[in-house]
Structures are given as structure tokens and as C-alpha cells.
C-alpha positions as CSV (number, residue, x, y, z in Angstrom):
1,X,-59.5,-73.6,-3.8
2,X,-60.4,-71.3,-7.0
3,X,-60.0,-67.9,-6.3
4,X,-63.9,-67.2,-7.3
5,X,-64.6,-69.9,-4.4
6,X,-62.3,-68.3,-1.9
7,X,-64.1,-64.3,-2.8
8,X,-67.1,-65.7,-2.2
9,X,-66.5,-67.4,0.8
10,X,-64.9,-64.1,2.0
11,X,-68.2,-62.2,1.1
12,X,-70.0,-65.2,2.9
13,X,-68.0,-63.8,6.0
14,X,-68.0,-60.1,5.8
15,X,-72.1,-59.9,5.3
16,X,-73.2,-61.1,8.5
17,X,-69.9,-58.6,10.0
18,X,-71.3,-55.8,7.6
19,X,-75.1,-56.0,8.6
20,X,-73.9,-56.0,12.2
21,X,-71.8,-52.7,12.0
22,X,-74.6,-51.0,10.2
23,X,-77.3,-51.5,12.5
24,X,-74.4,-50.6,15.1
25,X,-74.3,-47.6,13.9
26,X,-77.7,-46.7,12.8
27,X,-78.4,-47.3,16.5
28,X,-75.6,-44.8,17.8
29,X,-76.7,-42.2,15.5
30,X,-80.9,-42.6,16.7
31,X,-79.0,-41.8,20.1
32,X,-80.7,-45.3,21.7
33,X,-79.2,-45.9,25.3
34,X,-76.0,-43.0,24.3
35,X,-75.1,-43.7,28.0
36,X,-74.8,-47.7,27.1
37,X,-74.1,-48.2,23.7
38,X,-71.5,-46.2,21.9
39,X,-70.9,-46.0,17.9
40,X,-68.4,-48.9,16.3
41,X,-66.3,-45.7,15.1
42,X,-65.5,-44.3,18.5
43,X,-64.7,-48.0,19.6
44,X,-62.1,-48.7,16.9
45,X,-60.9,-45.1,17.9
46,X,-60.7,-46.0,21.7
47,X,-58.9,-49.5,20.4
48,X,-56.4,-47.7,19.0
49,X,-55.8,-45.2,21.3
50,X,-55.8,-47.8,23.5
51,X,-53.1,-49.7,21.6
52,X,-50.7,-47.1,20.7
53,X,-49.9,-46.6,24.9
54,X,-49.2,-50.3,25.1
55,X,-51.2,-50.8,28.0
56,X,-53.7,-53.0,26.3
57,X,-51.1,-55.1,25.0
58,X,-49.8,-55.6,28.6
59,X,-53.9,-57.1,29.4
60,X,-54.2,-59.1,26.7
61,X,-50.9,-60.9,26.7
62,X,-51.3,-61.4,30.3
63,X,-55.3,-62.4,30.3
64,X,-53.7,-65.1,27.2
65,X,-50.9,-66.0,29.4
66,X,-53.5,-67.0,32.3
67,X,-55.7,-68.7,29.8
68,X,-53.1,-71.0,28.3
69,X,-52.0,-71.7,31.8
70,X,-55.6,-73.0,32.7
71,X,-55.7,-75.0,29.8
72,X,-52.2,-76.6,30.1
73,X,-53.0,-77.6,34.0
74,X,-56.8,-78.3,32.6
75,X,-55.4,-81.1,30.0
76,X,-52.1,-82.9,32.3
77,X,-55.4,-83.7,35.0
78,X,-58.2,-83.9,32.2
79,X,-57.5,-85.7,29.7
80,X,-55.6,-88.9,31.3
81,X,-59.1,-88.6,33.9
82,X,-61.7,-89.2,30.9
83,X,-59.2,-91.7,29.2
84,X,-59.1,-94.1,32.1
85,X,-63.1,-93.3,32.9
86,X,-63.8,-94.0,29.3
87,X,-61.3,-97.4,29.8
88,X,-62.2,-98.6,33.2
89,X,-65.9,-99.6,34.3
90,X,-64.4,-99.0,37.8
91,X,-62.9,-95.8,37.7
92,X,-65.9,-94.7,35.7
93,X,-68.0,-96.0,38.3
94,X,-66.2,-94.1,40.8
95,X,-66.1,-91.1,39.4
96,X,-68.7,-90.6,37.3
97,X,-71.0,-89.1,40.0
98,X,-68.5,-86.2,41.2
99,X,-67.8,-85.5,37.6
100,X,-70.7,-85.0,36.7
101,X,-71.6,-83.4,40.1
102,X,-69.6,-80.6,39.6
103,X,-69.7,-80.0,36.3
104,X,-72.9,-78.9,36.9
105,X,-72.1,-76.2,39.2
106,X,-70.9,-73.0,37.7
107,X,-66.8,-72.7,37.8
108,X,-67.5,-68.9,38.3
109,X,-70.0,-69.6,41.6
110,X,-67.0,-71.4,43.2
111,X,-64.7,-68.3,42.7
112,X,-64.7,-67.8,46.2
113,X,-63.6,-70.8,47.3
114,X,-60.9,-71.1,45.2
115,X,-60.2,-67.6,46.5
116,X,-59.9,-68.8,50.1
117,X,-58.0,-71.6,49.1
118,X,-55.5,-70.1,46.9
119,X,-55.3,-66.0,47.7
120,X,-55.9,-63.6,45.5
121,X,-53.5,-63.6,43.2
122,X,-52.8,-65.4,40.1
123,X,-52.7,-68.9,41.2
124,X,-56.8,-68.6,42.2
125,X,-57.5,-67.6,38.3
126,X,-55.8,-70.1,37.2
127,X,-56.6,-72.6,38.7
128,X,-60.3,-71.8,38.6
129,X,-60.0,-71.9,35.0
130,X,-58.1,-75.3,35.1
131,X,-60.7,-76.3,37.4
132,X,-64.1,-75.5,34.5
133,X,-61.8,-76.5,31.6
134,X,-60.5,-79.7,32.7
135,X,-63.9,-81.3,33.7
136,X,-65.2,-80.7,30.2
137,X,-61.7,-82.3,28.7
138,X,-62.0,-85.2,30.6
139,X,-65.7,-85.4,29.5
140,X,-64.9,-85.6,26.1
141,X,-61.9,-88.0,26.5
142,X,-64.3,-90.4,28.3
143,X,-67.0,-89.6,25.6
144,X,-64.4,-90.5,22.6
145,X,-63.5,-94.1,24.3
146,X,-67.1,-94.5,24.5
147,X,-67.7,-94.1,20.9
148,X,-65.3,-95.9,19.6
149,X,-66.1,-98.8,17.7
150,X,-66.5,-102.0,20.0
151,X,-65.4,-104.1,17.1
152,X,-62.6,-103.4,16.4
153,X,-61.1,-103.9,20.1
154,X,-62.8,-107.9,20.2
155,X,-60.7,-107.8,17.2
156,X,-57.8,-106.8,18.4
157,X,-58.5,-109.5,21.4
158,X,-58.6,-111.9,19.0
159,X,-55.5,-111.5,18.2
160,X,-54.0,-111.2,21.7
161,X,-53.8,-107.3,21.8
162,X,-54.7,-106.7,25.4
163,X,-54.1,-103.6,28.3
164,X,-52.1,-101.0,27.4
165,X,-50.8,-102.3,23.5
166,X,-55.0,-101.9,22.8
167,X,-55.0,-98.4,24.5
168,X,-52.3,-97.5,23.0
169,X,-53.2,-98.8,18.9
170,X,-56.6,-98.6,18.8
171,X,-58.6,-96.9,22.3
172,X,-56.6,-93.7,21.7
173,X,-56.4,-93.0,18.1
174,X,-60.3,-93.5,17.9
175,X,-60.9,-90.9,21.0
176,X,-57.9,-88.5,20.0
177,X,-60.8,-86.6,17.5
178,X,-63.0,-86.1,20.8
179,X,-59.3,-84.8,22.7
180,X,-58.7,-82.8,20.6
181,X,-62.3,-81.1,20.1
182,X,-62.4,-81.1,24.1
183,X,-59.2,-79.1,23.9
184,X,-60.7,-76.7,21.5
185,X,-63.5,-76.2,23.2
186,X,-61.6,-75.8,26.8
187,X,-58.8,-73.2,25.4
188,X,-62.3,-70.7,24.8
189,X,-63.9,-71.6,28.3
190,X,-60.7,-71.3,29.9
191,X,-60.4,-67.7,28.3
192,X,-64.2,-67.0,29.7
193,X,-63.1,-68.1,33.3
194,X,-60.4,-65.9,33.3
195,X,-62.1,-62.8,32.1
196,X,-64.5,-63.1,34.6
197,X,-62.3,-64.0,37.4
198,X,-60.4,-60.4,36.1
199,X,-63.3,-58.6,36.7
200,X,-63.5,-59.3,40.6
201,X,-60.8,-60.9,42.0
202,X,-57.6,-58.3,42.6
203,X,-55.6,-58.2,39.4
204,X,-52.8,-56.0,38.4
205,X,-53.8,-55.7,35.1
206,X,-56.2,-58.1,32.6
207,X,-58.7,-57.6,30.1
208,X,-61.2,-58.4,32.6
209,X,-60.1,-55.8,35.3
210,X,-59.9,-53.4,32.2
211,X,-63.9,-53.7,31.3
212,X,-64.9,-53.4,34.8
213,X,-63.0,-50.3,35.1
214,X,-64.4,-48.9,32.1
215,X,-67.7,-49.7,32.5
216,X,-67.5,-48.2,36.2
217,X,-66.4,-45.1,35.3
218,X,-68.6,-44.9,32.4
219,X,-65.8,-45.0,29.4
220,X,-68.1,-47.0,27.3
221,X,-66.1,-46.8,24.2
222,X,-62.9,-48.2,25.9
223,X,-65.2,-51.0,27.4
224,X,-66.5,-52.2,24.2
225,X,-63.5,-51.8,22.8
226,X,-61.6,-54.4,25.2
227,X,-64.9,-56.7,24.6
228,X,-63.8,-56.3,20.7
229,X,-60.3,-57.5,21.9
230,X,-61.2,-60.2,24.0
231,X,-63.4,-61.8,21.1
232,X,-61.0,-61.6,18.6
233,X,-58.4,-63.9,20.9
234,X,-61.4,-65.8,21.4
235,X,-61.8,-66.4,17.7
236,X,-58.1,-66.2,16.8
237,X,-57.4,-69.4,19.6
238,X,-60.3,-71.0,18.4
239,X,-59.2,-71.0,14.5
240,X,-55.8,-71.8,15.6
241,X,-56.7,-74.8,17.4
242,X,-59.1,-75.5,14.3
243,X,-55.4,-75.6,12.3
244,X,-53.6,-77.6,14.8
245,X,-56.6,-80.3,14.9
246,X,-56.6,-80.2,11.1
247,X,-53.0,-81.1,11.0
248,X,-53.0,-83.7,13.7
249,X,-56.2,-85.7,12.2
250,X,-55.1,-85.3,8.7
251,X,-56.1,-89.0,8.4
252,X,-60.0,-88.5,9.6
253,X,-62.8,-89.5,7.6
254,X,-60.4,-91.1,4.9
């Protein structure tokens, strides 16, 4: 990449960032809602202040720590669950229904149960968030057996490539781009789960428990600022998962 390409791809970026601080802050000074919406400046203050006594450190390593928890136990049950749907008419055909079933109830309606089931304490998070994240892995693992191409496993047939040696050569590779997007897109749902599940079930410390503490005693700089935290891990997991998916399908489209 040129160096003129890469500046303007960084202006590309910083515009939309720009625009949004200004009208921030044009906002803040018209004094619109001053009891909900505080300036960008006195958020960046707050996230720094906020920084410097390592406390917000402490929540965000532990709300990441809970998030990549949910995602590891959200991938050893979801992805081998869409693989075998995606492989097998009759586990799809059992399972499909339930699946799909609860997918469509929201994972933070069922907070409750998964409170009575598993306390209040970390392991109901966690499991919540393995819960909504691993029912969207396995969807996409079953979706990337689906789409792969029927033609080339009669081939394989053909040439006596049968069970787990055409799973293994050609079933996977083909859904591995769909694993690995399903992955992706569970390591940010697993991260909203968790912030939620911060915000009302009895934590210790969290981002989550953090804004709902601000925002109830009305510290509305400190609760935008850990909103401003939690989206840039969002962003930062996403683009590192972006890297990892880069370097693992180095051989797509070619």
C-alpha cells in the first residue's frame, strides 16, 4: 500500500469520527439535555481520571475476561453442533426446530433463569453469554456446510472419499470461512451479553455494573466514558479477529 493510499484511507476514517465529535460538542455547548448528554471533552477527562486510579482497568479486563470465557464455552458446544447439523439430515432434523426456537428468544430475557440455575455469580454471566453466542456459531457452521459446493463432494465419492476423510478434506475447509465469521461475530455478542448481564446481576466489578452506577447517581461523564471503553474493545476484538481470519484463510478467493 502507497503511503498516499494509506493517508487517504486514514482521512476516510477520521471524517465520519470528526463530524461526530463536532456535533458532540456543538450539542453540549447549546446546553441540550446538560442532565443526559455531557461534552466529548469532559468524557476523555472522566476516562482518564478514570484510568490513572486503575479501577477501570480492573472492569475492563474482567468484563474481557468474561467475554472470552463465553466465547470459548460458546465455540467447544457451537461449532461441532452446526458442523454435524450442516453434515447430518438427521441431526438437522432433530435439532433444527429448538435451534431455531431459541434463537429467537432474547439471551438477555432468559437472564433469570440462568440466574436460578447457576447463582449470581460469575458462572450465570458466562454462561448466558455462552448460551446467545453459541447458537449463532453453530448457525453459521451449519450454514457454511450448506453452501458448500455439492460438486465437489460427488466428486470426492467418486473417488471413494467417504465419512469422516470427506469431512475432514473437503466439508470443513469449505465451511471454515462461515466458522470463522460466526466466531467473529460471537466474540462481539458475547461482549454485549456480558455488559448487560453486569448491569443487573450482582458483580463485583465490570464495565456493565460501572455504567449502571454512573448513570444512577447521575455521573454522566464517567458513564459515557465507560460506554467509550466498552466500544473500543468492541472494535479492537472485532479487528483482531478480522487479523486472525485474514491469516487463517490466506488461501480464499484465490
Amino acid at each position: 500500500m502507497t503511503l498516499h493510499a494509506f493517508g487517504s484511507m486514514t482521512m476516510q476514517r477520521l471524517l465520519p469520527i470528526t463530524a461526530i465529535m463536532i456535533v458532540w460538542q456543538i450539542i453540549a455547548w447549546l446546553q441540550i439535555a446538560p442532565l443526559v448528554i455531557a461534552s466529548p471533552f469532559s468524557v476523555l477527562t472522566a476516562c482518564l481520571q478514570m484510568s490513572m486510579t486503575g479501577a477501570l482497568v480492573i472492569d475492563a479486563g474482567l468484563t474481557l475476561y468474561r467475554t472470552l470465557c463465553g466465547c470459548l464455552i460458546a465455540s467447544i458446544v457451537g461449532i461441532p453442533l452446526g458442523l454435524a447439523m450442516g453434515f447430518s439430515d438427521r441431526i438437522y432434523s432433530a435439532l433444527e426446530f429448538p435451534v431455531e426456537f431459541f434463537r429467537s428468544i432474547p439471551a438477555t430475557a432468559l437472564l433469570p433463569v440462568f440466574m436460578l440455575l447457576f447463582g449470581i455469580g460469575e458462572l450465570s454471566k458466562i454462561m448466558l453469554s455462552g448460551y446467545a453466542a453459541g447458537l449463532t456459531l453453530a448457525l453459521n457452521s451449519m450454514y457454511g456446510v450448506h453452501v458448500g459446493k455439492d460438486l465437489r463432494r460427488r466428486a470426492a465419492k467418486t473417488l471413494g472419499i467417504k465419512g469422516y476423510a470427506l469431512f475432514r478434506k473437503i466439508v470443513f475447509p469449505e465451511a471454515l470461512p462461515h466458522v470463522i465469521s460466526g466466531l467473529r461475530i460471537s466474540l462481539s455478542l458475547s461482549l454485549v451479553v456480558i455488559i448487560v448481564a453486569e448491569m443487573f446481576v450482582g458483580s463485583s466489578a465490570g464495565l456493565g455494573k460501572r455504567i449502571i452506577e454512573a448513570q444512577q447517581i447521575y455521573r454522566i461523564d464517567e458513564m459515557y466514558g465507560t460506554i467509550l471503553i466498552s466500544g473500543i474493545i468492541g472494535y479492537t476484538l472485532n479487528r483482531l479477529a478480522l487479523a486472525v481470519e485474514r491469516r487463517l484463510l490466506h488461501w480464499r478467493g484465490k
